[in-house]
MARTIVO-63182 format. One record per residue (C-alpha): y, z, x; residue number from 1. Coordinates in nm, 4 decimals, decimal comma. Layout:
<pts>
@Y = Y | Z = Z | X = X | seq = NUM;
...
</pts>
This chain:
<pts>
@Y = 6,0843 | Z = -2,7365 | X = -5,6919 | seq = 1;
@Y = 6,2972 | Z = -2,7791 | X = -5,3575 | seq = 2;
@Y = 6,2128 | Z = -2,6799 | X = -4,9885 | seq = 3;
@Y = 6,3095 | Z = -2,6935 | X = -4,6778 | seq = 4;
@Y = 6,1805 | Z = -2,6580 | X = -4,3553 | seq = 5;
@Y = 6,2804 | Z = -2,3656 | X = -4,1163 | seq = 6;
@Y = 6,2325 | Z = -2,4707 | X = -3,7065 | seq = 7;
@Y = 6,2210 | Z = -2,1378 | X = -3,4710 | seq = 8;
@Y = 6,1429 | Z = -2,1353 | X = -3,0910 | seq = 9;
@Y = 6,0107 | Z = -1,8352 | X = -2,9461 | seq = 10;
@Y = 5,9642 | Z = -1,7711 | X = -2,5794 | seq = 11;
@Y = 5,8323 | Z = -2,1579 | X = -2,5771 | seq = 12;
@Y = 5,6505 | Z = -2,1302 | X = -2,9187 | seq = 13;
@Y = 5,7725 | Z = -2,3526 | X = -3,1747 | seq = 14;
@Y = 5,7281 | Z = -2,2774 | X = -3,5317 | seq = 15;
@Y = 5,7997 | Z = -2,4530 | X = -3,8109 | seq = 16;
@Y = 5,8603 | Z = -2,2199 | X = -4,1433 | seq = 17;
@Y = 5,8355 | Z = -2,3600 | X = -4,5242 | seq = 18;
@Y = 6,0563 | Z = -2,2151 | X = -4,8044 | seq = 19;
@Y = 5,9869 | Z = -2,3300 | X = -5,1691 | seq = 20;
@Y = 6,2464 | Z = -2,2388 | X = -5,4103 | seq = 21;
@Y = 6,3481 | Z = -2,3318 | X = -5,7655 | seq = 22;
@Y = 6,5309 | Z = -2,6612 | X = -5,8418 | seq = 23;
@Y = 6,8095 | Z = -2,4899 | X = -5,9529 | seq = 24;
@Y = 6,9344 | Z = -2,3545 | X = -5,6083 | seq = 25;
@Y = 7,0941 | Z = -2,5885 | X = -5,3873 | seq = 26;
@Y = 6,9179 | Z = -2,6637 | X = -5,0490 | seq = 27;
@Y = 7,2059 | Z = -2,5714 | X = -4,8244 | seq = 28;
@Y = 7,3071 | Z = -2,2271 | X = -4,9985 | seq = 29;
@Y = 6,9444 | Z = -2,1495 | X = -4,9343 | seq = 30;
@Y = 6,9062 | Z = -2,2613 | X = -4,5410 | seq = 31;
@Y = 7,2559 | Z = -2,0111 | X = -4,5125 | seq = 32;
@Y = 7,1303 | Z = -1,7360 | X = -4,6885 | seq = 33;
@Y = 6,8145 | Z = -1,7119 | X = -4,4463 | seq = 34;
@Y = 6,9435 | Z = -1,8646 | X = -4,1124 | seq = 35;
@Y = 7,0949 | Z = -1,5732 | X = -3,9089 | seq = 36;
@Y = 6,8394 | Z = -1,2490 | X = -4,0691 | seq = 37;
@Y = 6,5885 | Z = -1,0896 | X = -3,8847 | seq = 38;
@Y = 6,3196 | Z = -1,3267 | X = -3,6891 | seq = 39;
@Y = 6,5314 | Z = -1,6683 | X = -3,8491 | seq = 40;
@Y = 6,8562 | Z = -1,5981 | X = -3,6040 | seq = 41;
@Y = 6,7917 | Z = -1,9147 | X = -3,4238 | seq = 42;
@Y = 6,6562 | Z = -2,0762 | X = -3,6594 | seq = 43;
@Y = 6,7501 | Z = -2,4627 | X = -3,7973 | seq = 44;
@Y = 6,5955 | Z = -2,6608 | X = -4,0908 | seq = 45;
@Y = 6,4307 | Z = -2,9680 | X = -3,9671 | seq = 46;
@Y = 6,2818 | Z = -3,0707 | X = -4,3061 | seq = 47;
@Y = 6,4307 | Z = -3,0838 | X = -4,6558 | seq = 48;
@Y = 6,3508 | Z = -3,2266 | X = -5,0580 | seq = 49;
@Y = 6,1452 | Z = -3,1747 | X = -5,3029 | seq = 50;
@Y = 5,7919 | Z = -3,1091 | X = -5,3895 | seq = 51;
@Y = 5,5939 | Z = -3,1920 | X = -5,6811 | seq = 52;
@Y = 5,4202 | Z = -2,8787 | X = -5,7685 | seq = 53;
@Y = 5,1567 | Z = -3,0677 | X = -5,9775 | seq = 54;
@Y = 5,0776 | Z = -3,3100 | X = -5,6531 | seq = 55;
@Y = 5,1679 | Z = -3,0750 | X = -5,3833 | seq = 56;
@Y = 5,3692 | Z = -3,3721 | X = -5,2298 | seq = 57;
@Y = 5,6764 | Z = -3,3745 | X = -5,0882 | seq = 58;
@Y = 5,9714 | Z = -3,6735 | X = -5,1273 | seq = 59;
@Y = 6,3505 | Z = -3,6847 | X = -5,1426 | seq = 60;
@Y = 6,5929 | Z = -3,5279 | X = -4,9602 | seq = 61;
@Y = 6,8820 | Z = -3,3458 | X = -4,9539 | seq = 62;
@Y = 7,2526 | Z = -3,4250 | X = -4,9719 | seq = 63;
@Y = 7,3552 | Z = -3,1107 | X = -4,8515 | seq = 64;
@Y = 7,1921 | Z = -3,0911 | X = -4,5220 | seq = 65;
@Y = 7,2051 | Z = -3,4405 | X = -4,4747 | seq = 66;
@Y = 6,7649 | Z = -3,4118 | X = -4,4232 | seq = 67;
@Y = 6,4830 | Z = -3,6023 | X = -4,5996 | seq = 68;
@Y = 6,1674 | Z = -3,5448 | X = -4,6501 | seq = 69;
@Y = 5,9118 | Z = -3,5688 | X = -4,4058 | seq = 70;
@Y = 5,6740 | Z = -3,6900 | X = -4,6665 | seq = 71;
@Y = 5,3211 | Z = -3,5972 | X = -4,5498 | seq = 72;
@Y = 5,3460 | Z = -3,3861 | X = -4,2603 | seq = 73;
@Y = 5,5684 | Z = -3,1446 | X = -4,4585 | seq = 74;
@Y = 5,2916 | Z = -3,1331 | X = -4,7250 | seq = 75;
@Y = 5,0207 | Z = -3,0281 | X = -4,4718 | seq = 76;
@Y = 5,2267 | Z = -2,7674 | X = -4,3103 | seq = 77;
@Y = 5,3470 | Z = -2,6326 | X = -4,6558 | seq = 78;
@Y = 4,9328 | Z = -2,6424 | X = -4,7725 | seq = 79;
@Y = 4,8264 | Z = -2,4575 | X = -4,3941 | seq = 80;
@Y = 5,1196 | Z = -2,2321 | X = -4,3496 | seq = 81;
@Y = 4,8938 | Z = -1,9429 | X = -4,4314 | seq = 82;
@Y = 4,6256 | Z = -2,0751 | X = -4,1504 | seq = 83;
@Y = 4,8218 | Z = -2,1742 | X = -3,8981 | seq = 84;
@Y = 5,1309 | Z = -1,9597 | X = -3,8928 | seq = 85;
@Y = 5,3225 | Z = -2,3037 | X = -3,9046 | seq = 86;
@Y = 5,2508 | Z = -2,2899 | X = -3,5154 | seq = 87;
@Y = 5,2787 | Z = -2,6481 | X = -3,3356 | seq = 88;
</pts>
């Protein structure tokens, strides 16, 4: 699977938003389609690459964005989203 990592600032509040997708799609077709909709207008990706389902870690990067990985920290945030609210 591929991800990336969606950065929004609200009224001072930064939030950072994961998207998982399938392999197939290609990172920066992805970050298009959602940056600009409702609540992601401002949005940027701060974070792309992979993640090993299995493992629930995240490596790589990705050539269309021109982003890696942020290894660990990208792996908690995916793993608390739901807690959290990806709130910083």
């Amino acid at each position: 699977m591929k991800y990336i990592v969606l950065q929004v600032i609200e009224g001072g509040l930064e939030r950072e938003i994961p998207i998982l997708f399938p392999s197939f799609l290609v990172h920066k077709l992805v970050a298009d389609a959602l940056i600009g909709t409702e609540g992601l207008e401002n949005a940027t990706v701060v974070s792309a690459g992979d993640v090993e389902a299995s493992s629930f870690t995240c490596n790589g990067k990705s050539e269309t964005l021109n982003l890696t990985s942020r290894g660990d920290e990208d792996r908690k945030l995916i793993n608390t989203v739901d807690y959290f609210h990806g709130i910083k």
